[in-house]
C-alpha atoms as one frame of an Amber mdcrd trajectory, in Angstrom:
protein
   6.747  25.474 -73.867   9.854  27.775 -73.188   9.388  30.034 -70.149  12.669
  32.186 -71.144  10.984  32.797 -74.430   8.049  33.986 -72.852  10.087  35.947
 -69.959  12.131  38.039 -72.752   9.337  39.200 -74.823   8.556  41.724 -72.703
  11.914  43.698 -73.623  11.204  43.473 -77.743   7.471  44.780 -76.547   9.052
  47.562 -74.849  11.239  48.171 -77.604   8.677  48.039 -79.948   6.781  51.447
 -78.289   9.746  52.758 -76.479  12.878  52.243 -77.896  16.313  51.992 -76.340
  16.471  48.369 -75.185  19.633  46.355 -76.088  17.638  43.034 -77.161  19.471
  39.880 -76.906  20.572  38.529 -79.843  17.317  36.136 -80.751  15.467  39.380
 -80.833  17.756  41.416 -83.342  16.940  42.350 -87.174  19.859  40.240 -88.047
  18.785  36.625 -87.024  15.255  37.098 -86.594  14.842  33.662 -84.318  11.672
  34.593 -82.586   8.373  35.117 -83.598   6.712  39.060 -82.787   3.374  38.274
 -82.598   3.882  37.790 -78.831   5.650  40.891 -78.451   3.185  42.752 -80.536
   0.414  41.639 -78.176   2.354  42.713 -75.243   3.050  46.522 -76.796  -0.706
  46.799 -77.120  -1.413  48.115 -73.659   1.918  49.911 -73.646   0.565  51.530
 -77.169  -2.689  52.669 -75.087  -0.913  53.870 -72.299   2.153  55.902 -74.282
  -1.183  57.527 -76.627  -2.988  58.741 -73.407   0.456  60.186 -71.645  -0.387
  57.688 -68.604   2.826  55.613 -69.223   3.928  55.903 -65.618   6.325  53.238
 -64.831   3.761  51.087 -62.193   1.202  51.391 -65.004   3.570  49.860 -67.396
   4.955  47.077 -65.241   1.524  46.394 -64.849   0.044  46.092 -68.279   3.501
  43.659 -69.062   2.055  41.020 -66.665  -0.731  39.544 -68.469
């Protein structure tokens, strides 16, 4: 298990709905090191949240701790 791998999905999840996030470089469209399955299934709840304009920032940190 790798806990930093875990720890810096949330940013590509972020990305993924957001946008705007300098990703480190395991992350970026040029190496394509790590999986985004993880990161996909972290977006989910930020997807929800962005759809029903309830994206407040405590909601968000929220949803990126499960």
């Amino acid at each position: 298990v790798h806990p930093d791998e875990y720890w810096q999905a949330t940013q590509p999840s972020y990305n993924m709905v957001y946008g705007g996030v300098d990703l480190s470089w395991e992350w970026h469209p040029d190496f394509k090191l790590r999986n985004v399955i993880y990161p996909a299934y972290l977006a989910g709840p930020l997807y929800i949240l962005k759809h029903f304009e309830v994206d407040y920032p405590e909601l968000v940190r929220f949803s990126l701790t499960f």
